[in-house]
C-alpha positions as CSV (number, residue, x, y, z in Angstrom):
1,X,-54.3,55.4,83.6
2,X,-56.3,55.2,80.2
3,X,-54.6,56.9,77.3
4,X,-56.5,58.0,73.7
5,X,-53.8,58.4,71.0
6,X,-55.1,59.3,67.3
7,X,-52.6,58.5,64.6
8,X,-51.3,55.9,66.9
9,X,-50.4,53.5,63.8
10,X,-48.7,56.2,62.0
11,X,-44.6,57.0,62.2
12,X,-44.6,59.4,65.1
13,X,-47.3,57.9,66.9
14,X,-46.6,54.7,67.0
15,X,-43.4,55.5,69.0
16,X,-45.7,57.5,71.1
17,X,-47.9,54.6,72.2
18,X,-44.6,52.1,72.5
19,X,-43.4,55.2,75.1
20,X,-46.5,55.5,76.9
21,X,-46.5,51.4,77.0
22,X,-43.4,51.0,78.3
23,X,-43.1,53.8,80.7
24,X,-46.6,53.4,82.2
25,X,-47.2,49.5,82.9
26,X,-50.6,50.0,84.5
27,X,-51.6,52.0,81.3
28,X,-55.0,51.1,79.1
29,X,-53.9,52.7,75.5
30,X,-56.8,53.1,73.1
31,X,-54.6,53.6,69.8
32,X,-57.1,55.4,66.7
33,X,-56.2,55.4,63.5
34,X,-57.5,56.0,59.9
35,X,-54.7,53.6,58.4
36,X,-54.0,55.7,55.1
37,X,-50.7,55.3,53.3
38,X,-48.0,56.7,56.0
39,X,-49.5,54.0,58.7
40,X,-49.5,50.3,59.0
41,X,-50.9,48.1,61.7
42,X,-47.6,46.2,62.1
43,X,-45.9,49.3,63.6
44,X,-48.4,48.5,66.4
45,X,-48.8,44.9,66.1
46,X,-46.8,44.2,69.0
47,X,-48.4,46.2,71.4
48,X,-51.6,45.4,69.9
49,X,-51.3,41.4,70.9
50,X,-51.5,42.7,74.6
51,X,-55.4,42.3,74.5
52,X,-55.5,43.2,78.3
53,X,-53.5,46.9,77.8
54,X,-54.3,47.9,74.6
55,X,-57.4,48.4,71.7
56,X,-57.3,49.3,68.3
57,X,-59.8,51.1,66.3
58,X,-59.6,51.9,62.8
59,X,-61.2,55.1,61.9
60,X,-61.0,58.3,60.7
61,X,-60.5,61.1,63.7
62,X,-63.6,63.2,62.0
63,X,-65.6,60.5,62.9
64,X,-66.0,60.7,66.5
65,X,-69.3,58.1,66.4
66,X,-66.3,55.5,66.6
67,X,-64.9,56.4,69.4
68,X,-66.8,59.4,71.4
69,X,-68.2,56.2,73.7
70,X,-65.0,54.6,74.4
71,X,-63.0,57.7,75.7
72,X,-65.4,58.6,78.8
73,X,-63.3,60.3,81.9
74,X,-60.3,59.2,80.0
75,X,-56.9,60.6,81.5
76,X,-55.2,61.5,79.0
77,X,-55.9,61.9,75.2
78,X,-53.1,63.2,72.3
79,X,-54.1,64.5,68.9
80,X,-51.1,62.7,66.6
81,X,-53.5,62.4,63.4
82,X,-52.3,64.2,60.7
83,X,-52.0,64.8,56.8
84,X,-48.2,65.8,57.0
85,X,-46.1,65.7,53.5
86,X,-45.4,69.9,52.5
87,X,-45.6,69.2,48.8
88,X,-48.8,67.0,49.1
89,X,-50.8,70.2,50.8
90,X,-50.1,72.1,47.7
91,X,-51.8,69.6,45.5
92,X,-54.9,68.6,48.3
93,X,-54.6,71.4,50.6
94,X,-58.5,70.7,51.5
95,X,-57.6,67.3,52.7
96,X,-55.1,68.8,55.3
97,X,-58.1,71.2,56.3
98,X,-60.0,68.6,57.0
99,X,-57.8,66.3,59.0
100,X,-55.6,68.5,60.5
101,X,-58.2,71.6,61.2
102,X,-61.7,70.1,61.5
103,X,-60.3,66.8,62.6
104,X,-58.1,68.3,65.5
105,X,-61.6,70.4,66.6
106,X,-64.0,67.5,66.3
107,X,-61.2,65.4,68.6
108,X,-60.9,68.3,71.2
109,X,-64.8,68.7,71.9
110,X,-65.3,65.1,71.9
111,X,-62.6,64.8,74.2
112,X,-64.1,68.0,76.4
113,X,-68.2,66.3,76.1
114,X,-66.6,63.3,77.5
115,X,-64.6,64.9,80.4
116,X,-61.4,64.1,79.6
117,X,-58.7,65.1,81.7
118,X,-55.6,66.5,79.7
119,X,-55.8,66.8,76.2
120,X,-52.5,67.2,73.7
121,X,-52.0,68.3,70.5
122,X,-49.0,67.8,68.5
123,X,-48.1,70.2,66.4
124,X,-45.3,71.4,64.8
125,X,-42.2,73.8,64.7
126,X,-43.2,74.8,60.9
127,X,-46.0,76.9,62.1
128,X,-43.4,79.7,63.4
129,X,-42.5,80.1,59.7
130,X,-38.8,80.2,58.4
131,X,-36.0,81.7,60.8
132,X,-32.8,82.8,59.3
133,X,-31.1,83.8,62.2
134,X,-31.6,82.9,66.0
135,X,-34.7,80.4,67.1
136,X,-38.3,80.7,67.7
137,X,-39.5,80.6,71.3
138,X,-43.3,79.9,72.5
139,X,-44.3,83.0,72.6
140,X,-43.6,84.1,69.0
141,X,-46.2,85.0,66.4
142,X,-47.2,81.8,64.5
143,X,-46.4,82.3,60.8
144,X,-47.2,79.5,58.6
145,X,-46.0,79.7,54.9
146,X,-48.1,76.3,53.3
147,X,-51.4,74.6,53.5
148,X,-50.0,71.7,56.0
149,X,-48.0,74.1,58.8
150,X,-51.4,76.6,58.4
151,X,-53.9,73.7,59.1
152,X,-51.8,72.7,62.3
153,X,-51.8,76.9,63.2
154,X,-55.3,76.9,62.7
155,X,-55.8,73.4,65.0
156,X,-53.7,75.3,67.6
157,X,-55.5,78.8,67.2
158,X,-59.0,76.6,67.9
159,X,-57.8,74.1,71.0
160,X,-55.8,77.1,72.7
161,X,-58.6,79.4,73.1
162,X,-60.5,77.4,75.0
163,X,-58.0,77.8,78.0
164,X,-60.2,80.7,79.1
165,X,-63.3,79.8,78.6
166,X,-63.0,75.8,80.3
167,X,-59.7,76.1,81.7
168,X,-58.8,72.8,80.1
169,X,-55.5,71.1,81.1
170,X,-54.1,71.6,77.8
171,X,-50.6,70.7,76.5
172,X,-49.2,71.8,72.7
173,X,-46.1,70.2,71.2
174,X,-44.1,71.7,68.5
175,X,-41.5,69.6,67.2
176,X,-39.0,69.6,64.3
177,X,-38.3,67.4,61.8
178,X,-38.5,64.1,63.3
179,X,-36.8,61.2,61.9
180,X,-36.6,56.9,62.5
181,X,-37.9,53.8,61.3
182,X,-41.4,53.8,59.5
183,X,-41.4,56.8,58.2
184,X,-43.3,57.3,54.9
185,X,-40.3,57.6,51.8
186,X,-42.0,60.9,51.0
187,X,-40.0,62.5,53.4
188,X,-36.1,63.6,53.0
189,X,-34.5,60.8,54.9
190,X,-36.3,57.6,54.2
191,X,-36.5,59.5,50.4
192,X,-32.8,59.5,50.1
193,X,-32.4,55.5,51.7
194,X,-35.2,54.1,49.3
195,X,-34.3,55.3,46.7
196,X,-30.8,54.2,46.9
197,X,-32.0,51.1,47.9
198,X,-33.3,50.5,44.2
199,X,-30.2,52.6,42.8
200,X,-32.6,55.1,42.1
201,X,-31.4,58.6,42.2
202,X,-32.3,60.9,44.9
203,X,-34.3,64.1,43.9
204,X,-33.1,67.3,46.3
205,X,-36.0,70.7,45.3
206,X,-33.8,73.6,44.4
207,X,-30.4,74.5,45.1
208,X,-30.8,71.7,48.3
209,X,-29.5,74.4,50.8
210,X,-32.7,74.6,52.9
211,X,-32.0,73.8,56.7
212,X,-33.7,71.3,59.2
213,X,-33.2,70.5,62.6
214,X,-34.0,66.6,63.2
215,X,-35.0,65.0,66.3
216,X,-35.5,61.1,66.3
217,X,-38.8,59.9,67.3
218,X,-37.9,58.4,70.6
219,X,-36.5,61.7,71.9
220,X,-39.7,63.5,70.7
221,X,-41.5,60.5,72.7
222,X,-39.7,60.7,75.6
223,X,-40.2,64.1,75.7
224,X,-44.1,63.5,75.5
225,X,-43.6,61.0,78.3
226,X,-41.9,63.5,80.4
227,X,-44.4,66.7,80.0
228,X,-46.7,64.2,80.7
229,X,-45.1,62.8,83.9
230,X,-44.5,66.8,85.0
231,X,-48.2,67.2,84.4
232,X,-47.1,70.4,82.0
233,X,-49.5,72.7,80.1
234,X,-49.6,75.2,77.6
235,X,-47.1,74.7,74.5
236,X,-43.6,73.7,74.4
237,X,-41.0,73.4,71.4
238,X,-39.2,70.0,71.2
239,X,-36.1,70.2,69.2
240,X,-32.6,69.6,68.3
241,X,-30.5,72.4,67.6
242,X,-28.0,70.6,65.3
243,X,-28.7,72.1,61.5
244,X,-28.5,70.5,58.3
245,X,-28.6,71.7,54.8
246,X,-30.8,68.7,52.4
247,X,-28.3,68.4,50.5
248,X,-25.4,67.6,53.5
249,X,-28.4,65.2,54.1
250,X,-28.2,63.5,50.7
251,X,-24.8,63.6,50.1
252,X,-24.1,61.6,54.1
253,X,-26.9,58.9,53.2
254,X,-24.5,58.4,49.7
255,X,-21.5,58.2,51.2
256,X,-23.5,55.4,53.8
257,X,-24.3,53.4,50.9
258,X,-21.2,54.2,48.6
259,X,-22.6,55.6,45.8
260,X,-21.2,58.5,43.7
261,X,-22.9,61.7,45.1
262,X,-22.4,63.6,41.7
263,X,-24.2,60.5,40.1
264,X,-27.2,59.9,42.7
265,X,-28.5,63.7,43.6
266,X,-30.9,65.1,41.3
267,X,-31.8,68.9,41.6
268,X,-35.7,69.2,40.6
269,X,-37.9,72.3,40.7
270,X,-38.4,73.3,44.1
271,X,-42.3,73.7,45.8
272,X,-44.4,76.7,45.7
273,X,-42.6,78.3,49.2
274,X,-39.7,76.1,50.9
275,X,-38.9,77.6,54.0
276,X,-35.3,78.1,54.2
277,X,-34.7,77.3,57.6
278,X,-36.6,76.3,61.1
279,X,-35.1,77.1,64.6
280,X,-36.7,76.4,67.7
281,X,-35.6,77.2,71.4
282,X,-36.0,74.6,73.5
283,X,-34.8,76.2,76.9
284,X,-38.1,76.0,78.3
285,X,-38.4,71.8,78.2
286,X,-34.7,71.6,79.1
287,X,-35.1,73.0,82.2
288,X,-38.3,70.4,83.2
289,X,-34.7,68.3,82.3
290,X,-35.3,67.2,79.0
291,X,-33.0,67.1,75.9
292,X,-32.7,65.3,72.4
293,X,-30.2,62.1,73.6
294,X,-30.2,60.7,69.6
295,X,-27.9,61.8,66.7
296,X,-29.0,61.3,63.4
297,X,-25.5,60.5,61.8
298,X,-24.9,57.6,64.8
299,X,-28.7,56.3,64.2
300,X,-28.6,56.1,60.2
301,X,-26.8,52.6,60.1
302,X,-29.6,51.1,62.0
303,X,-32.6,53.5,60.1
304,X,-30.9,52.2,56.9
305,X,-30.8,48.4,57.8
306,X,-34.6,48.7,59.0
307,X,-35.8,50.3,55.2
308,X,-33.5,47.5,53.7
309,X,-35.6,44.9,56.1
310,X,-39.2,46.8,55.3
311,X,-39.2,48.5,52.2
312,X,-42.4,46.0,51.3
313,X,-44.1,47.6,54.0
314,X,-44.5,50.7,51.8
315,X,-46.3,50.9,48.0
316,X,-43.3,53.3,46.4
């Protein structure tokens, strides 16, 4: 089975790829990947050595030149590439166009031209909008509230309409917050562990009451894995239904490395639009007989000894 994966040196892809690697030992992974900031070739490194399974190209998913011969009758190919960080679309929402819209288009018809067989996109639960009450299923209206969550809309508006017109095997994933090792400290999480780390304060936008779901990146992998297996299409939430406020997030990862709460959380000025809360329902991939296996407040000791370990991986 060959297997294209763009963004496959990034947080969430790189567990993607170490999934696929593991769980499909015949596999040939061509991993793609522009190498900006959030990535790093050592979160691949390992799988990378295996010269017989597994290819590296660095370069940006716009330019297809790089790649468009290499993917020919592939099996499988999933769209992880991605400008990500809510507060960074404010200030460069034309960036997140271009990678996450254009990008996502140019990687879909290159992938079509060259006959591959399924194609994926990740996407991701923020293009619902916020939820107060109950969840978001599939088939709700797609309500994005930012420049980041309305560039992944848009990708998704332009890959799902082609399900007519080529009847493409294609496969959407909309996952929540996901959380692990490599993450980029821009997000809450590895935010809150850095900057404790160099007894920094942690800065929490508003009142801190906003509230996530968070699913580890090896559930949202497996997950992957398992749509895969199941030979799935169309789109499917992947979630976790435990909630958490920011500042219940802040306030654990303090108490984790016994520092005063009232002394370490900052309240700043909160972005343009902060969603106040995200809800997915997952029925529909639970009963394929998937559901999230991780908890965040059992993984933290080990997410926390890994940033300790690596911080030098990251120019904060």
């Amino acid at each position: 089975m060959k297997i294209f994966i763009t963004g496959g040196a990034g947080f969430i892809g790189s567990h993607i790829c170490e999934e696929l690697y593991n769980k499909i030992p015949n596999s040939k992974l061509l991993i793609l990947d522009k190498v900006t900031y959030a990535a790093n070739l050592k979160f691949v490194s390992h799988l990378v050595r295996d010269k017989k399974r597994v290819k590296f190209i660095k370069a940006d998913i716009i330019d297809s030149i790089k790649y468009k011969s290499q993917i020919n009758n592939f099996d499988i190919a999933i769209n992880v590439a991605a400008e990500s960080h809510v507060d960074r679309s404010f200030r460069n929402s034309i960036l997140f166009t271009k990678t996450n819209t254009l990008g996502a288009h140019i990687f879909f018809q290159t992938c079509l031209e060259k006959k591959v067989k399924k194609i994926v996109q990740v996407s991701t639960d923020e293009v619902y909008g916020e939820k107060l009450s109950g969840s978001f299923s599939e088939k709700n209206q797609l309500n994005p509230t930012n420049p980041y969550s309305a560039s992944k809309a848009a990708a998704e508006i332009i890959i799902g309409s082609y399900k007519y017109h080529f009847k493409s095997n294609i496969l959407i994933v909309r996952g929540n917050n996901i959380y692990g090792k490599r993450q980029f400290p821009e997000k809450l999480i590895p935010s809150c562990i850095t900057k404790l780390i160099k007894n920094k304060p942690i800065e929490i936008h508003g009142s801190g009451k906003h509230i996530r779901c968070y699913l580890s990146a090896k559930d949202f992998a497996q997950a992957i894995y398992l749509l895969l297996k199941k030979k799935k299409r169309g789109v499917f939430n992947i979630g976790n239904n435990i909630y958490y406020k920011n500042i219940e997030i802040a306030e654990f990862i303090c108490k984790k490395f016994k520092k005063d709460k009232k002394k370490y959380i900052r309240f700043v000025k909160d972005r343009p639009f902060n969603d106040r809360r995200y809800s997915v329902n997952i029925n529909k991939i639970k009963k394929i007989g998937w559901k999230p296996k991780d908890s965040l407040k059992f993984d933290l000791d080990e997410i926390i000894r890994w940033y300790k370990n690596n911080i030098n991986l990251f120019k904060i």
